[in-house]
N, C-alpha and C positions, 0 to 999 in steps of 0.2 A: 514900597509896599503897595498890593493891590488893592486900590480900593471900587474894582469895577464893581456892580452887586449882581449876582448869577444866582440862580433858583437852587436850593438844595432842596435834601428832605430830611424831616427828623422822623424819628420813632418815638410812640407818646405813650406811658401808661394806659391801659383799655381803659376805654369810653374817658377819656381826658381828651380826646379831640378837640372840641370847641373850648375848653376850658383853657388848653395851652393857645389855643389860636388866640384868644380875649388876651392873652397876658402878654405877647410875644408882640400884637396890634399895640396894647398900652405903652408899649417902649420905645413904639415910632418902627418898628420891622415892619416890612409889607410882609403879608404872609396869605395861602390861598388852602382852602379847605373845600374840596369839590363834595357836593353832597347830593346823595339820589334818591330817589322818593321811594318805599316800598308798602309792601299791605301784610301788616301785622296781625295776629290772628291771637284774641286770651280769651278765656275760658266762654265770655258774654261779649266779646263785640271782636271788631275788625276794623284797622282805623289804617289810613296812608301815615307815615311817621316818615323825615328828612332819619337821614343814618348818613355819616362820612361812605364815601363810592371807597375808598381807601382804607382800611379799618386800621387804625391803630399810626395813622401818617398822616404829616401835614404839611404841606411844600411852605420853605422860607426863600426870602427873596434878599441875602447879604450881600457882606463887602467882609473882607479877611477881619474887620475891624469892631461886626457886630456879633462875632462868635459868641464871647461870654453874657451878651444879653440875651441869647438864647440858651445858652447853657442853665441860666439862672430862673428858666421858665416852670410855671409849676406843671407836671405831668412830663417833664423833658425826661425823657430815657437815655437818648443816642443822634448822634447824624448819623442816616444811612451812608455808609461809606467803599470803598472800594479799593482795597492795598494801602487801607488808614488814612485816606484824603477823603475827606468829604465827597459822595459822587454829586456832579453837576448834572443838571437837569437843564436841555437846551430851552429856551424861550418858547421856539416853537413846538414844543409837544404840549408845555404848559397852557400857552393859548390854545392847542388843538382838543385840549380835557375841557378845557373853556366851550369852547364849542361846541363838542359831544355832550357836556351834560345838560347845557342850552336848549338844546335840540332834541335829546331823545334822555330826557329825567328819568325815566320811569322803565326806560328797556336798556339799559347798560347796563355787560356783564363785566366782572373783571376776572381776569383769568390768571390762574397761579402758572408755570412750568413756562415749556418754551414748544413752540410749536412752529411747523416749514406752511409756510407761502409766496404766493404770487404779489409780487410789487403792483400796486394799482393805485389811483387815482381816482377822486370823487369830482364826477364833471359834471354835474346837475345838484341842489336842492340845499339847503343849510350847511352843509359843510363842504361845500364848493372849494375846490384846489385842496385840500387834504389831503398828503399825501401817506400810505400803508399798508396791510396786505390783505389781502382774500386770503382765509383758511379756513377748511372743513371739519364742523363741531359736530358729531352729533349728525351728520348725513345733511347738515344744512351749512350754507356757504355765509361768513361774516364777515364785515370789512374791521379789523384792528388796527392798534397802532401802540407798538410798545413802550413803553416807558423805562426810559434810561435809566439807571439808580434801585429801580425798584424790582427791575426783571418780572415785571407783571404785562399783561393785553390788556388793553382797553378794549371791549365789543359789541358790534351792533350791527340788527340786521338794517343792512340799505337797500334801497330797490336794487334788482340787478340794471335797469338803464341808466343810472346815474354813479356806474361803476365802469373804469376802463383802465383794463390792464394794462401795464406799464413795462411789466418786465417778465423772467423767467420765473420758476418754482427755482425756490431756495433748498439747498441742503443745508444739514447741518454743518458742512465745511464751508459751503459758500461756494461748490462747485458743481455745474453743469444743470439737467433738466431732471424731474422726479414725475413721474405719472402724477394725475391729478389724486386719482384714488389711494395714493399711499399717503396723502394728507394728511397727520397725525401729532402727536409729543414727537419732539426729537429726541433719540435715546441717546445717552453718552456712552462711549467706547469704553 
């Protein structure tokens, strides 16, 4: 039996976030809820409010053997999954969400679809050796880093000197070079 413990994610009833993370924590699971700051706007004020960066998701950190105590969590929906296995989520992206929200709370985008970049390297400032891609949002250039399981971008603008590309422009198949300016969603066939 496995009992190594790898990061998964669950899916949690809206706005249960923090409630299943408190109850998942209470039964000895390490579990991590990345949360980013924003500026709320009702009728007579405007206040900064924490919100999960992830809405409706919370990374657990098991072994094959703490499944049913997550199952038994209040707000538990699902484990995000992938071909009915639970998807694992490597270490290192989980540390690199650690990083980015450390670092820039209040300017992380997250990004639904899937979009073509340039493989690069963060060689100056707070997230120093992070490795992901430059892609073009919006006519302005971001360093991401996708997250396994969830098929979402993590994004943020970095200086451009503390960015050094690493590799070629990705297609959608994984083959060959794309002009910079056709940066975009990748479409499926």
């Amino acid at each position: 039996m496995d009992t190594q413990k790898r990061w998964c994610v669950i899916y949690v009833k809206s706005r249960h976030e923090k409630i299943a993370e408190s109850d998942i924590n209470r039964r000895g699971i390490e579990t991590y809820l990345p949360m980013k700051t924003e500026l709320h706007q009702w009728s007579d004020r405007r206040k900064w409010v924490e919100v999960p960066l992830f809405s409706g998701y919370v990374f657990v950190r098991i072994s094959v053997t703490d499944f049913s105590c997550v199952y038994l969590a209040n707000g538990f929906v699902k484990f995000v999954s992938l071909n009915g296995k639970p998807s694992i989520v490597p270490d290192e992206q989980v540390e690199a969400v650690r990083r980015i929200v450390e670092s820039y709370g209040r300017d992380i985008e997250v990004i639904d679809g899937d979009y073509i970049g340039m493989n690069a390297e963060i060689i100056a400032g707070p997230l120093l050796g992070l490795h992901g891609e430059i892609i073009d949002l919006m006519n302005r250039k971001n360093f991401v880093i996708r997250i396994e399981g969830l098929e979402k971008l993590l994004s943020v603008k970095v200086p451009a000197g503390a960015i050094k590309i690493t590799g070629t422009v990705l297609n959608p198949a994984g083959r060959g070079d794309f002009e910079l300016h056709t940066l975009g969603p990748r479409t499926r066939a």
